[in-house]
PDB file of N, CA, C and O in Angstrom, chain B, residues numbered from 101:
ATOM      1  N   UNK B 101     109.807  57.206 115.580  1.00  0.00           N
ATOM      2  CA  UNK B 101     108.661  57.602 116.373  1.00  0.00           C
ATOM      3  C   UNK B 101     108.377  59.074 116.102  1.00  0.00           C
ATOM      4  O   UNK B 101     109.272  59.912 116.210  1.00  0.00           O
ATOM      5  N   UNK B 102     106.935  59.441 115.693  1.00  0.00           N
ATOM      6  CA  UNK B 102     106.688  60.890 115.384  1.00  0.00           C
ATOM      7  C   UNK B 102     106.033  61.322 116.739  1.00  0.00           C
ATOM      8  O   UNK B 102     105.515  60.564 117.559  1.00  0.00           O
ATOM      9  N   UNK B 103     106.204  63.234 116.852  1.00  0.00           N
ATOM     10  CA  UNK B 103     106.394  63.461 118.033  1.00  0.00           C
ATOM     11  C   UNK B 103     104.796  64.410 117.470  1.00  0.00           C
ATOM     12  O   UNK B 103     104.596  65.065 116.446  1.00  0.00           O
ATOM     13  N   UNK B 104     104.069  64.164 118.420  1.00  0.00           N
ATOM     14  CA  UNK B 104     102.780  64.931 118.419  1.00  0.00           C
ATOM     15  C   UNK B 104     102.811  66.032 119.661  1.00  0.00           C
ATOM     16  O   UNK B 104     103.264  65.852 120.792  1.00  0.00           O
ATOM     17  N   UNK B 105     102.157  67.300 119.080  1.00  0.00           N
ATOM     18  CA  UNK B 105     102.358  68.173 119.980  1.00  0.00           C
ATOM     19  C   UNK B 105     100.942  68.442 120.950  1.00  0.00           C
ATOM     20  O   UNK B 105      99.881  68.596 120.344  1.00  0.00           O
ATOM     21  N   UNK B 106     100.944  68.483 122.134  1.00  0.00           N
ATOM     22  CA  UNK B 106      99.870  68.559 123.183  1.00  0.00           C
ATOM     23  C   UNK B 106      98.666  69.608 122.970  1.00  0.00           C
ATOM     24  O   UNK B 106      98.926  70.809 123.055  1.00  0.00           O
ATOM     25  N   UNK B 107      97.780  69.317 122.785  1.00  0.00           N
ATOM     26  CA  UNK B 107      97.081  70.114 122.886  1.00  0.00           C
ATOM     27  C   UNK B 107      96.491  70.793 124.372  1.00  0.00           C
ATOM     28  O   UNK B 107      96.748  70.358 125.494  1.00  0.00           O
ATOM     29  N   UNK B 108      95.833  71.701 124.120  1.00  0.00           N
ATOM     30  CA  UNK B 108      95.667  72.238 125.309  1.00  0.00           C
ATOM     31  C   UNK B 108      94.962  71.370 126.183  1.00  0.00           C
ATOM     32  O   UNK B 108      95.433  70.799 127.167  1.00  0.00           O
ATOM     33  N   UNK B 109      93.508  71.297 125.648  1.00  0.00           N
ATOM     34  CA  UNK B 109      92.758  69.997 126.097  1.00  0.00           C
ATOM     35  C   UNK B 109      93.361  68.853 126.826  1.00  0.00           C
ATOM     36  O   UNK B 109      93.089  68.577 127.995  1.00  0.00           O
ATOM     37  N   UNK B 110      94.290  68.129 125.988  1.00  0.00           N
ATOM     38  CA  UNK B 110      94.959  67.333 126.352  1.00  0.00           C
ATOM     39  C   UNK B 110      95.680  67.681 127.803  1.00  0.00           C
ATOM     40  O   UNK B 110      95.296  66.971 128.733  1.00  0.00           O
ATOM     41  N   UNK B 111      96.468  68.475 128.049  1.00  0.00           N
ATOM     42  CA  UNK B 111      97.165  69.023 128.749  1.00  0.00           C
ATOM     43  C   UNK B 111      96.008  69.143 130.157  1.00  0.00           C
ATOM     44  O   UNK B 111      96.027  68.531 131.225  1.00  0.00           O
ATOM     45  N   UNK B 112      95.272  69.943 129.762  1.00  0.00           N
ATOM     46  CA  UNK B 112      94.100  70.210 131.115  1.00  0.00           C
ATOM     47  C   UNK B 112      93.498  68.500 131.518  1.00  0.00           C
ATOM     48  O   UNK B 112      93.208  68.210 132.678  1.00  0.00           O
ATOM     49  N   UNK B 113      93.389  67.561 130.447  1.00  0.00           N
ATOM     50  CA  UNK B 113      92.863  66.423 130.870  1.00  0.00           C
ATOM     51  C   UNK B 113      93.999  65.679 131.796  1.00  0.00           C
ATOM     52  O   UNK B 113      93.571  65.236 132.861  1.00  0.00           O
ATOM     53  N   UNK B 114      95.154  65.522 131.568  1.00  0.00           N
ATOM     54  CA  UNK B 114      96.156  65.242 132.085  1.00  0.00           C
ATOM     55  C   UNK B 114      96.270  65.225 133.830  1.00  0.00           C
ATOM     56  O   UNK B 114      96.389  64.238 134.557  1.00  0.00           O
ATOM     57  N   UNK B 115      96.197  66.550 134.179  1.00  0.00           N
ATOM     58  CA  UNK B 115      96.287  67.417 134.868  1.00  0.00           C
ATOM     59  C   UNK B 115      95.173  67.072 135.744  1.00  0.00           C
ATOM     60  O   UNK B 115      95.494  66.795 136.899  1.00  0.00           O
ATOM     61  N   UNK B 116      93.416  67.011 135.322  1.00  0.00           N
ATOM     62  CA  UNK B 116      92.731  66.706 136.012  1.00  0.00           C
ATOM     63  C   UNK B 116      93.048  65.008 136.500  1.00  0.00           C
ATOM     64  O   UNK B 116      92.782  64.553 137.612  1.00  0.00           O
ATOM     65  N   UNK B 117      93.519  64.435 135.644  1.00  0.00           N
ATOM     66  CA  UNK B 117      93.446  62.692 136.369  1.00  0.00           C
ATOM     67  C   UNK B 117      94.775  62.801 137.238  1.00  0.00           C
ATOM     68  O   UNK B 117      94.946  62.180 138.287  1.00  0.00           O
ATOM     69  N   UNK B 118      95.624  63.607 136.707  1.00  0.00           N
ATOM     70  CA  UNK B 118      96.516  63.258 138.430  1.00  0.00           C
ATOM     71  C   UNK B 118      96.353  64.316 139.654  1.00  0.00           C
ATOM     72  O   UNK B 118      96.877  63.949 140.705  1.00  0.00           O
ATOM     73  N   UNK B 119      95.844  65.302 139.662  1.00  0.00           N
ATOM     74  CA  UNK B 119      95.239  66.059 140.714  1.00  0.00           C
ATOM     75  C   UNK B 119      93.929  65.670 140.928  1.00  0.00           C
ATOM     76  O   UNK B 119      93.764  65.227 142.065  1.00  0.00           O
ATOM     77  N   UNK B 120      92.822  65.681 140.149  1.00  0.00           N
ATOM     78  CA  UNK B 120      91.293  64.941 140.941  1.00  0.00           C
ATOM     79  C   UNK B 120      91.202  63.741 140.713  1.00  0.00           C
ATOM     80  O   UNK B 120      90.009  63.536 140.491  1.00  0.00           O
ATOM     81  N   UNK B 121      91.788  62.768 140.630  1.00  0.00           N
ATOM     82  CA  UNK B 121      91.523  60.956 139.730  1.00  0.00           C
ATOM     83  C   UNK B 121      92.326  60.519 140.502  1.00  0.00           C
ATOM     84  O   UNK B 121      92.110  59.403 140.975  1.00  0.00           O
ATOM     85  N   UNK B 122      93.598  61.301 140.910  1.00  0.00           N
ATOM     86  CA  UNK B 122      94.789  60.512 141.534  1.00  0.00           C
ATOM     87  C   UNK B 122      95.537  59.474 140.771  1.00  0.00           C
ATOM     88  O   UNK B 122      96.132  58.584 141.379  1.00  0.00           O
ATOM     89  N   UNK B 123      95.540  59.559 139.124  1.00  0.00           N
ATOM     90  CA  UNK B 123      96.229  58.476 138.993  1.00  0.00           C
ATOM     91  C   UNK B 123      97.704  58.786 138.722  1.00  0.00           C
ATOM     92  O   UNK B 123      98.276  59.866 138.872  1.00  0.00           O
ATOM     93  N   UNK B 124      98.409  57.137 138.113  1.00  0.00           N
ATOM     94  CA  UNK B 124      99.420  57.240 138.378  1.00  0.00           C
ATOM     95  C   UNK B 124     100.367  57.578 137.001  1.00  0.00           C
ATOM     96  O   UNK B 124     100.216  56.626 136.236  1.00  0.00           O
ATOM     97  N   UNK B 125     101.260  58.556 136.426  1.00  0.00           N
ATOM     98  CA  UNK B 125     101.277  58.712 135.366  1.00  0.00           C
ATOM     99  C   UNK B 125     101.437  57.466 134.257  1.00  0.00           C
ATOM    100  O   UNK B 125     101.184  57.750 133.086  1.00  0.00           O
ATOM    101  N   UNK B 126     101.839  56.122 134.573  1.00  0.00           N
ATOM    102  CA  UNK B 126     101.434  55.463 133.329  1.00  0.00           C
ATOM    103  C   UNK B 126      99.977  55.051 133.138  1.00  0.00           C
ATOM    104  O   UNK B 126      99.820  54.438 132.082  1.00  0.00           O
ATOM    105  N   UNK B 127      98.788  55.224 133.911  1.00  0.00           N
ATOM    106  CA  UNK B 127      97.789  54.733 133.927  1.00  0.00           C
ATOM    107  C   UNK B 127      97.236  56.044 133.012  1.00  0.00           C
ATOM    108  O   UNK B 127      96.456  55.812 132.089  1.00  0.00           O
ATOM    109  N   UNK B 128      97.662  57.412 133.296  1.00  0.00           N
ATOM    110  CA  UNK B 128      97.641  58.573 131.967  1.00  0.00           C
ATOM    111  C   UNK B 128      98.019  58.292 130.511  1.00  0.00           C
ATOM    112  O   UNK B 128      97.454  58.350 129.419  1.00  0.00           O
ATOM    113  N   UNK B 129      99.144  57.984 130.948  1.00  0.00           N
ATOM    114  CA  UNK B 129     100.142  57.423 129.578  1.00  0.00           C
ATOM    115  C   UNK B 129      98.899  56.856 128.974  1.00  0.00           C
ATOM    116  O   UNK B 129      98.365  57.408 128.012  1.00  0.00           O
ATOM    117  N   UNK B 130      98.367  55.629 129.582  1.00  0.00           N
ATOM    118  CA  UNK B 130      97.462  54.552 128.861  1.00  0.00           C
ATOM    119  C   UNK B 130      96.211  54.786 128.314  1.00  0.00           C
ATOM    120  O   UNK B 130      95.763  53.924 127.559  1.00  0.00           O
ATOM    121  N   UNK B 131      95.423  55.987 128.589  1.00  0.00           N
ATOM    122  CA  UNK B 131      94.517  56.768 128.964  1.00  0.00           C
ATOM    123  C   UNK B 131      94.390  57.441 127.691  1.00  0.00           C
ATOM    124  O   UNK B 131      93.401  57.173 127.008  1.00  0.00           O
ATOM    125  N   UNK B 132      95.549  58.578 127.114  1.00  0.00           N
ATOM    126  CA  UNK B 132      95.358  59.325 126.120  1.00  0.00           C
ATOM    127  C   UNK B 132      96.854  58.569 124.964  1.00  0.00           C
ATOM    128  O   UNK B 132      97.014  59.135 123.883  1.00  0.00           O
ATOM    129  N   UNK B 133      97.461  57.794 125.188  1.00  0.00           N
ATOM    130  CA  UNK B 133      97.614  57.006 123.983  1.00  0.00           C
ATOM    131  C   UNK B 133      98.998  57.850 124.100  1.00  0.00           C
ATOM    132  O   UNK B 133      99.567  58.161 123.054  1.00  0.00           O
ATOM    133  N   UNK B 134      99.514  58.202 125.272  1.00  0.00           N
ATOM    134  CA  UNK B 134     100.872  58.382 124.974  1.00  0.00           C
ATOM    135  C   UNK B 134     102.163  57.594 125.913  1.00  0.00           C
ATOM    136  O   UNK B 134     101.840  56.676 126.667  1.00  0.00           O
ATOM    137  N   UNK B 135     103.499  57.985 125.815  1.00  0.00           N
ATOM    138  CA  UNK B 135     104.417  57.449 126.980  1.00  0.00           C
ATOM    139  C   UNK B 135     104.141  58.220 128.128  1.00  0.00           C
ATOM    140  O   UNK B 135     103.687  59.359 128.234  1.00  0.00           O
ATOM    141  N   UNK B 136     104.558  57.248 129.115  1.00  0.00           N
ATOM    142  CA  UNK B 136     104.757  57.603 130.239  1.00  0.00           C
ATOM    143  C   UNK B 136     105.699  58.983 130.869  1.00  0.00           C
ATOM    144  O   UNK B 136     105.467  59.772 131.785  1.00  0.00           O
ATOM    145  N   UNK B 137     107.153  58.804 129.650  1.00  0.00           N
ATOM    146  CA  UNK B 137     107.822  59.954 129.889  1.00  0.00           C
ATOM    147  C   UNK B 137     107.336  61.124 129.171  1.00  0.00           C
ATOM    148  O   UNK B 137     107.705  62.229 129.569  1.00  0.00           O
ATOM    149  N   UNK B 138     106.669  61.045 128.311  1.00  0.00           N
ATOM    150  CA  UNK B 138     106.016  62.204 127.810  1.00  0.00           C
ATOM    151  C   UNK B 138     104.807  63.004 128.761  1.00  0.00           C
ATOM    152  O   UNK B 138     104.448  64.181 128.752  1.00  0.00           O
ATOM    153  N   UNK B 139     104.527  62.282 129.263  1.00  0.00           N
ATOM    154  CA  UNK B 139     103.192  62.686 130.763  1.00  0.00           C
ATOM    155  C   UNK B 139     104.189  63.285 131.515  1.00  0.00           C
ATOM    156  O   UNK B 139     104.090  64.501 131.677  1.00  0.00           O
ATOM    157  N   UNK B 140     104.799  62.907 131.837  1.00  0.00           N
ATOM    158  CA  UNK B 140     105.852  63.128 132.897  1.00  0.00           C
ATOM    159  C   UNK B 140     106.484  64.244 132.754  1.00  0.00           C
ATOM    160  O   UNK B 140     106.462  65.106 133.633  1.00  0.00           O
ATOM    161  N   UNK B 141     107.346  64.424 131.257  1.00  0.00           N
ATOM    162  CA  UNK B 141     107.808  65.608 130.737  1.00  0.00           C
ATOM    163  C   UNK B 141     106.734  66.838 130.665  1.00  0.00           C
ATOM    164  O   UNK B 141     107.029  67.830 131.331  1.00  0.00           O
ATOM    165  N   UNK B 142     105.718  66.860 130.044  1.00  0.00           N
ATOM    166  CA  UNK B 142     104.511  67.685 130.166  1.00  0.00           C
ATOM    167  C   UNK B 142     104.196  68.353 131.225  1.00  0.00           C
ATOM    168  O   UNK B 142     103.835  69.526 131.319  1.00  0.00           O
ATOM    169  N   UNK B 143     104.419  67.187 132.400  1.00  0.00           N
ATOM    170  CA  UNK B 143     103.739  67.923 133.580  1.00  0.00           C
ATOM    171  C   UNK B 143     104.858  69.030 134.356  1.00  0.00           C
ATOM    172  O   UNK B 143     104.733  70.178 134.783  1.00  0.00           O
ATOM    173  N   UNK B 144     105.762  68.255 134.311  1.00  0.00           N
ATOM    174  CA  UNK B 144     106.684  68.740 134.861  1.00  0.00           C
ATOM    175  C   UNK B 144     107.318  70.788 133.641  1.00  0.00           C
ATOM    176  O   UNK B 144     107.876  71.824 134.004  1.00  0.00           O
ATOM    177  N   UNK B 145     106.860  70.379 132.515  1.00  0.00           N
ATOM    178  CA  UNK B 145     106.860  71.716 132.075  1.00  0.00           C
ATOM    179  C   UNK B 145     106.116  72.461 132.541  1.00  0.00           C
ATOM    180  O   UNK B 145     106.542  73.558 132.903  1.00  0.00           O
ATOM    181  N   UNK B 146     104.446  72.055 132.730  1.00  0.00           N
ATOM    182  CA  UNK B 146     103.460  72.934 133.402  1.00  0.00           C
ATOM    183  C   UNK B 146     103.450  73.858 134.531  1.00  0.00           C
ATOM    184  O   UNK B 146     102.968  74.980 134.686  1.00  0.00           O
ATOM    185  N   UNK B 147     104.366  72.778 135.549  1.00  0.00           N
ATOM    186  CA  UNK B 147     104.597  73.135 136.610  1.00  0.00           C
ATOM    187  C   UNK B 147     105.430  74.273 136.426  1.00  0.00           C
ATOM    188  O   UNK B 147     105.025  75.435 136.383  1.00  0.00           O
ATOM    189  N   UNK B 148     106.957  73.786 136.287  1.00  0.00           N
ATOM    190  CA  UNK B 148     107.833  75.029 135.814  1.00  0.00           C
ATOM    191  C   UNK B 148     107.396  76.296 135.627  1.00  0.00           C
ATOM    192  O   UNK B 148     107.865  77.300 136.163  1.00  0.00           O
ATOM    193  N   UNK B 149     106.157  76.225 134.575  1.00  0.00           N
ATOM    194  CA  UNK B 149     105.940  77.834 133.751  1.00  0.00           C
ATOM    195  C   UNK B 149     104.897  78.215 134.856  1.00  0.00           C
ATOM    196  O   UNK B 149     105.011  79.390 135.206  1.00  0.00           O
ATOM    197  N   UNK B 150     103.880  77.493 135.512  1.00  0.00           N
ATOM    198  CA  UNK B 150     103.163  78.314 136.756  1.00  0.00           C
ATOM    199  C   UNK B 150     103.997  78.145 137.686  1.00  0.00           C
ATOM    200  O   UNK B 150     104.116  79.272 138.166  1.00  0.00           O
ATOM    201  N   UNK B 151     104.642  77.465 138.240  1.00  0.00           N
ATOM    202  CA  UNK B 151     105.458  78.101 139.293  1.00  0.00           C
ATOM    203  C   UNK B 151     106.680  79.550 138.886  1.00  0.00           C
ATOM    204  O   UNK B 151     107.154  80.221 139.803  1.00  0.00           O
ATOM    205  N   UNK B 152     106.962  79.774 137.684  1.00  0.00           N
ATOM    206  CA  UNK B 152     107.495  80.994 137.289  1.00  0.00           C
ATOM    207  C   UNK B 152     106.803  82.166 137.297  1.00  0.00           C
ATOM    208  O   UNK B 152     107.404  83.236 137.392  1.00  0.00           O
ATOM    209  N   UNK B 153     105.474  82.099 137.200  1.00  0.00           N
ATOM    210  CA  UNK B 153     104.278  83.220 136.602  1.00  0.00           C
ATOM    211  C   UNK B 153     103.302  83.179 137.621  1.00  0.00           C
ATOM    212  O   UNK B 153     102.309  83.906 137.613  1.00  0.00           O
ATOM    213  N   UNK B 154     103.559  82.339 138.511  1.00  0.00           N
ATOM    214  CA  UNK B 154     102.038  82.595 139.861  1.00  0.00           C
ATOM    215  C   UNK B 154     102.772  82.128 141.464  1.00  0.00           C
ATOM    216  O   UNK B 154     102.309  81.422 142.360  1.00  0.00           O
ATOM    217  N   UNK B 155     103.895  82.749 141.371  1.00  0.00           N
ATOM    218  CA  UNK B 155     104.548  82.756 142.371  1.00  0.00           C
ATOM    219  C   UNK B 155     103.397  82.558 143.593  1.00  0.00           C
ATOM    220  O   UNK B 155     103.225  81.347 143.728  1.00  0.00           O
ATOM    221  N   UNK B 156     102.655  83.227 144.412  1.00  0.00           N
ATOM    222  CA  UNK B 156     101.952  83.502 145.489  1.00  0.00           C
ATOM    223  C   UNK B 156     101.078  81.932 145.452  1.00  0.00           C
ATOM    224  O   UNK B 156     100.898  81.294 146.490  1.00  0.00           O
ATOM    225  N   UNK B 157     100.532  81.399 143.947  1.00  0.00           N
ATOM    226  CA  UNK B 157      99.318  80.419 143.621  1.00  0.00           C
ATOM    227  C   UNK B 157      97.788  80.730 144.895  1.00  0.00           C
ATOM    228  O   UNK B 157      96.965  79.956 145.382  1.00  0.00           O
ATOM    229  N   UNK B 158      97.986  82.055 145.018  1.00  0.00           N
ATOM    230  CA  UNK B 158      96.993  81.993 146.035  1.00  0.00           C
ATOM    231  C   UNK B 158      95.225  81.683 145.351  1.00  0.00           C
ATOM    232  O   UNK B 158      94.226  81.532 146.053  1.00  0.00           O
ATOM    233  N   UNK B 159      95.272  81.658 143.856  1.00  0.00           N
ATOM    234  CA  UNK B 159      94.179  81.322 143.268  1.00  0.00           C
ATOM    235  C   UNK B 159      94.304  80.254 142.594  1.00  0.00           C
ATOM    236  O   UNK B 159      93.647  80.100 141.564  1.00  0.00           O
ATOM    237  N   UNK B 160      95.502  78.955 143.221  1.00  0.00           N
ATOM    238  CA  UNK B 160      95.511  77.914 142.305  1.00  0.00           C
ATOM    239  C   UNK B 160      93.760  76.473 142.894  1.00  0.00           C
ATOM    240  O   UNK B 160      93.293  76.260 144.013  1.00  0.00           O
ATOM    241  N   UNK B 161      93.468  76.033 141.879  1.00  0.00           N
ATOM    242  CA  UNK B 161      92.277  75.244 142.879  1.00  0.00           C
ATOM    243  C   UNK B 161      90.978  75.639 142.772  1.00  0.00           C
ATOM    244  O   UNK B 161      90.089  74.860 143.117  1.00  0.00           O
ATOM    245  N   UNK B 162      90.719  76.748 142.340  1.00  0.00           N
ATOM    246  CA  UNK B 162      89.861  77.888 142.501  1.00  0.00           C
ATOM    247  C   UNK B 162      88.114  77.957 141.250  1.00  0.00           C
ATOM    248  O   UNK B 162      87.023  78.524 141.295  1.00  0.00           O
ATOM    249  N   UNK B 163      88.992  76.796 140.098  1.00  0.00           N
ATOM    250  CA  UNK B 163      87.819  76.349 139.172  1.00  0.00           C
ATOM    251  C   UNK B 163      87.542  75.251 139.297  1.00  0.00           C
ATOM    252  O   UNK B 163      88.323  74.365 139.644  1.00  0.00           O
ATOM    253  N   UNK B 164      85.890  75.066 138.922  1.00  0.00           N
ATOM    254  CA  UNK B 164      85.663  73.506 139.070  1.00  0.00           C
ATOM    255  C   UNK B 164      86.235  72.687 138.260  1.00  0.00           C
ATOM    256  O   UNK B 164      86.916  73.170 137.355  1.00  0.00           O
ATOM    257  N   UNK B 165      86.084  71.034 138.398  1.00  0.00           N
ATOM    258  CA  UNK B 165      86.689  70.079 137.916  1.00  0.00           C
ATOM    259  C   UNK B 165      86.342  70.302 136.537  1.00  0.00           C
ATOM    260  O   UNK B 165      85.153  70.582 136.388  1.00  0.00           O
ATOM    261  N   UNK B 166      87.088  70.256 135.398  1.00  0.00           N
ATOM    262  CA  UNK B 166      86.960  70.042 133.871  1.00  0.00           C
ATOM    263  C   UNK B 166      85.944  71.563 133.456  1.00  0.00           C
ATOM    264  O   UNK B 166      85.144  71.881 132.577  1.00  0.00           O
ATOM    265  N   UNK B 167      86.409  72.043 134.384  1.00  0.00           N
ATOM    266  CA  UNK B 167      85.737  73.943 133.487  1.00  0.00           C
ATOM    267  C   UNK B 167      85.980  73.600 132.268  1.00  0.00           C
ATOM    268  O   UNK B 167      84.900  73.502 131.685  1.00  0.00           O
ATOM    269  N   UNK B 168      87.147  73.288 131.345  1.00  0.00           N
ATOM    270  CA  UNK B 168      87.140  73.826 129.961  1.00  0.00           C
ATOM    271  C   UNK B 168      86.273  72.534 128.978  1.00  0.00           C
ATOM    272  O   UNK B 168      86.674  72.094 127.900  1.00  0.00           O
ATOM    273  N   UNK B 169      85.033  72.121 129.697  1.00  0.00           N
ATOM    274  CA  UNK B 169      84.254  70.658 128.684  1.00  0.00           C
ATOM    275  C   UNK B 169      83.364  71.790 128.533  1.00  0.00           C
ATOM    276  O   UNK B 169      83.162  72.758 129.266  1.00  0.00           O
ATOM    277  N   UNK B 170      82.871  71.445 127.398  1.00  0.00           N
ATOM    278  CA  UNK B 170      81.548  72.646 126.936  1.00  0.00           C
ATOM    279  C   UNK B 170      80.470  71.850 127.273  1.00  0.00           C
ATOM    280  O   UNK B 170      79.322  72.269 127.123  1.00  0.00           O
TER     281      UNK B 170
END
Protein backbone atom coordinates (compact mmCIF):
# COMPACT_ATOMS: atom_id res chain seq x y z
CA UNK A 1 0.00 0.00 0.00
CA UNK A 2 1.54 3.48 -1.10
CA UNK A 3 1.27 6.22 1.37
CA UNK A 4 0.03 9.62 -0.16
CA UNK A 5 0.76 12.70 1.59
CA UNK A 6 -2.28 15.23 2.58
CA UNK A 7 -2.61 18.03 1.06
CA UNK A 8 -3.59 21.06 2.56
CA UNK A 9 -6.90 21.28 0.81
CA UNK A 10 -7.50 17.97 1.66
CA UNK A 11 -6.85 18.48 5.23
CA UNK A 12 -9.19 21.77 5.45
CA UNK A 13 -11.92 19.57 3.55
CA UNK A 14 -11.67 16.96 6.16
CA UNK A 15 -12.04 19.17 8.89
CA UNK A 16 -15.00 21.03 7.40
CA UNK A 17 -17.23 17.61 7.08
CA UNK A 18 -16.59 16.66 10.64
CA UNK A 19 -17.00 20.10 12.29
CA UNK A 20 -19.84 21.67 9.78
CA UNK A 21 -21.33 18.21 7.99
CA UNK A 22 -21.03 16.31 11.22
CA UNK A 23 -19.91 13.31 9.66
CA UNK A 24 -18.62 10.30 10.82
CA UNK A 25 -14.92 9.62 10.07
CA UNK A 26 -15.50 6.58 7.80
CA UNK A 27 -18.18 8.35 5.85
CA UNK A 28 -14.78 10.93 5.27
CA UNK A 29 -12.68 8.00 4.70
CA UNK A 30 -15.32 7.26 1.79
CA UNK A 31 -15.60 10.75 0.65
CA UNK A 32 -11.89 11.56 -0.32
CA UNK A 33 -10.77 7.94 -1.15
CA UNK A 34 -8.89 7.25 1.93
CA UNK A 35 -8.85 4.85 5.35
CA UNK A 36 -10.60 5.51 8.05
CA UNK A 37 -7.41 5.38 10.25
CA UNK A 38 -5.73 7.71 8.16
CA UNK A 39 -8.73 10.46 8.79
CA UNK A 40 -8.42 9.68 12.12
CA UNK A 41 -4.60 9.90 12.32
CA UNK A 42 -4.72 13.35 10.42
CA UNK A 43 -7.09 14.77 12.58
CA UNK A 44 -5.88 13.91 15.54
CA UNK A 45 -2.31 15.45 14.32
CA UNK A 46 -4.17 18.73 13.56
CA UNK A 47 -5.45 18.93 16.71
CA UNK A 48 -2.16 18.25 18.57
CA UNK A 49 -0.20 21.06 16.58
CA UNK A 50 -3.21 23.79 17.28
CA UNK A 51 -3.73 22.82 20.52
CA UNK A 52 0.28 23.35 21.00
CA UNK A 53 0.36 26.83 19.10
CA UNK A 54 -3.19 28.44 20.02
CA UNK A 55 -3.35 27.63 23.48
CA UNK A 56 -6.18 30.47 24.43
CA UNK A 57 -8.21 29.28 20.64
CA UNK A 58 -9.97 32.43 21.44
CA UNK A 59 -10.11 32.99 17.48
CA UNK A 60 -10.84 29.36 16.69
CA UNK A 61 -14.44 29.40 14.47
CA UNK A 62 -13.89 32.79 13.40
CA UNK A 63 -13.79 32.09 9.26
CA UNK A 64 -16.53 31.19 7.14
CA UNK A 65 -17.31 27.69 6.02
CA UNK A 66 -14.69 26.58 3.14
CA UNK A 67 -12.77 30.21 3.11
CA UNK A 68 -9.93 28.47 1.28
CA UNK A 69 -12.51 27.50 -2.25
CA UNK A 70 -11.64 30.25 -4.70
Amino acid sequence: MSIRSWRDEEMLSVLHMRDIEGLKFQRIADAIGRGKNSVVGVVNRINNETDSTDKAGNQNGTLSPKWWVR
